[in-house]
N, C-alpha and C positions, 0 to 999 in steps of 0.2 A: 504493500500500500504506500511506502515511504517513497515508491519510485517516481508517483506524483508528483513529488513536488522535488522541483529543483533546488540549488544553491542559492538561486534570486530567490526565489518563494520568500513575500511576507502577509499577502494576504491571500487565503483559499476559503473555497466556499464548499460546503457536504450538502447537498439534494438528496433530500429523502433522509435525512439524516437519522431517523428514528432518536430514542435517546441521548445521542452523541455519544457513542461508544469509539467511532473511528476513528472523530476528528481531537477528543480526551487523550486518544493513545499518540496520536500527529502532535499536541501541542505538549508534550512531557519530552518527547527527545531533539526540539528545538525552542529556545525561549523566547525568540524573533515573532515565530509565528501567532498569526492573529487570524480566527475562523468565525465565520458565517454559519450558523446551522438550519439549514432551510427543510421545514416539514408542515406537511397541510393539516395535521391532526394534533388539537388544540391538546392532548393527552402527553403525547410524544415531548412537546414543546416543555410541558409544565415538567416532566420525566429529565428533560435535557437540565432544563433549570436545579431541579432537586438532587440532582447525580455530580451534578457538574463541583469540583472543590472549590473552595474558597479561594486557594494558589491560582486555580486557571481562570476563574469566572471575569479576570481582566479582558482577556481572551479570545472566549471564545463566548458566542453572541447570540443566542437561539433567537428564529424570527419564524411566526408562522405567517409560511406565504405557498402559492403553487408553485412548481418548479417549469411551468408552463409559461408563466409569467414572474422570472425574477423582480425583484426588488431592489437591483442592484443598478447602477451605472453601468453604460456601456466601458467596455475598455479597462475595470477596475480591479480584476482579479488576475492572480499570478497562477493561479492552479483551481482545477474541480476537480470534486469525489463524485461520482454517485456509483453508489455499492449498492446492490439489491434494491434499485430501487424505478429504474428506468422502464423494468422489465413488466410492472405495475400499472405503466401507463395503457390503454389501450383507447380505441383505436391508431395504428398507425402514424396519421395525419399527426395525432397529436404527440406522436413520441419524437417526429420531426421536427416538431415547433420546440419541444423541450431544446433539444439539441441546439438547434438556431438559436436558443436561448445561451443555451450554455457559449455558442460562439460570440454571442453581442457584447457578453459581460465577460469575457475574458482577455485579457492583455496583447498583444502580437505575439507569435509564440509561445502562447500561455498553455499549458500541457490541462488535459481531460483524462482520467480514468473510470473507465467505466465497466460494474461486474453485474452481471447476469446470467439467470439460471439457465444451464446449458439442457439441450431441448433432449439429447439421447440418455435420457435418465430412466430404467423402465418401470417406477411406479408413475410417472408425470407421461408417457407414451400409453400408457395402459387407460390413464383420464382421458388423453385426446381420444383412443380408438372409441372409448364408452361413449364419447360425443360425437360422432362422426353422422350420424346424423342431422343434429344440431347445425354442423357446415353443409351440408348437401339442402338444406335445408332454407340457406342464405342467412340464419336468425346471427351469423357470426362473421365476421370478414375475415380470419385467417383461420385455416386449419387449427394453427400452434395457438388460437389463444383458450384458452384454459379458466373456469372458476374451481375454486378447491373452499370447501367450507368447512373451519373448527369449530368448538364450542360458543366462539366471540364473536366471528363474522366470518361473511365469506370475501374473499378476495379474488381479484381476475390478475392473470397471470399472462403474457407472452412469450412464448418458449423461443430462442433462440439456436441459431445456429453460428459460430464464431464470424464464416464469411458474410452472415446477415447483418451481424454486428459492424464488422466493418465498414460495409458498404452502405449503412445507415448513415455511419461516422462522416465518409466521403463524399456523401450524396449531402451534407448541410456544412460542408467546407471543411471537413479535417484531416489530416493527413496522419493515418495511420503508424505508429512507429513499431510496435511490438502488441505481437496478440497470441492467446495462447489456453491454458487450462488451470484452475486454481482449485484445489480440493483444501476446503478450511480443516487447518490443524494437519494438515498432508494425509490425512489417512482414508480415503475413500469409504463412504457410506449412505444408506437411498436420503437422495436429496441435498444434497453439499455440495454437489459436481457444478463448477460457476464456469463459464468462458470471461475472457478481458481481454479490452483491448486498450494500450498507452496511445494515447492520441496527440497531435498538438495542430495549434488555430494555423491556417495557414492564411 
């Protein structure tokens, strides 16, 4: 995750930021940096707040906004996060507009990372085939998008493919630098299997 952020990096922004668990572990192993925590769910935000220590809460900034529509200046960031959290957006059109987002507010050469749940997972294949109707059907615009429901809510998901990923990135002005596979904590298990790819503004 460190790979985001450059040497320049002083200000970065986390989209989707849930609690700030990412951007907490980003702001301990440099003291320069200064973060934005952008998440739409008034819960998450109040969570960032309560979590966040007293050392860092200089820092780092929770703000509840859509990551559709930053709140940010054009031109004023050095780096973005978004982890698990792009993949969320549906439909399409609007996962595009995120991204154009993320290009307006980011600096010249300002780097993007972005992780998403990779699509060849087979209990997340075994949901699409159960829906497969559901698309032949028209009631959904992509095969890959997905609702999955817990105890709390249901959520919609977009499954990804790492070249969809990219060419996402390409198609709203980024230039790809490194993409790849990320299994949280290295050990492969149903549901942990992420694609990323390091981007920057061109």
């Amino acid at each position: 995750m460190s790979k985001a952020l450059s040497n320049e990096t002083t200000w970065f922004a986390d989209l989707g930021s849930g609690p700030g668990q990412h951007s907490r572990y980003l702001a301990t192993l440099n003291e320069a940096l200064r973060g934005v925590l952008i998440d739409v769910s008034v819960e998450m935000i109040h969570r960032a707040l309560k979590e966040t220590p007293e050392n860092l809460s200089h820092r780092l900034y929770p703000v509840l906004a859509d990551m559709r529509e930053l709140p940010m200046r054009s031109d004023s960031m050095d780096s973005l996060l978004l982890i698990a959290s792009l993949h969320h957006i549906v439909p399409r059109a609007d996962r595009l507009k995120t991204l154009r987002e993320c290009r307006r507010v980011l600096k010249r050469k300002g780097s993007l990372l972005v992780v998403v749940w990779a699509r060849w997972q087979k209990p997340l294949v075994l949901k699409v085939l159960k829906d497969i109707l559901t698309y032949f059907l028209r009631r959904k615009e992509s095969f890959w998008d997905i609702t999955r429901c817990s105890r709390v809510a249901c959520r919609t998901y977009h499954l990804y493919s790492v070249s969809e990923l990219a060419k996402e990135l390409e198609t709203t002005g980024f230039r790809v630098i490194e993409r790849g596979v990320y299994v949280p904590g290295g050990v492969e298990k149903p549901l942990n299997k992420n694609y990323y790819c390091l981007a920057v503004k061109t």
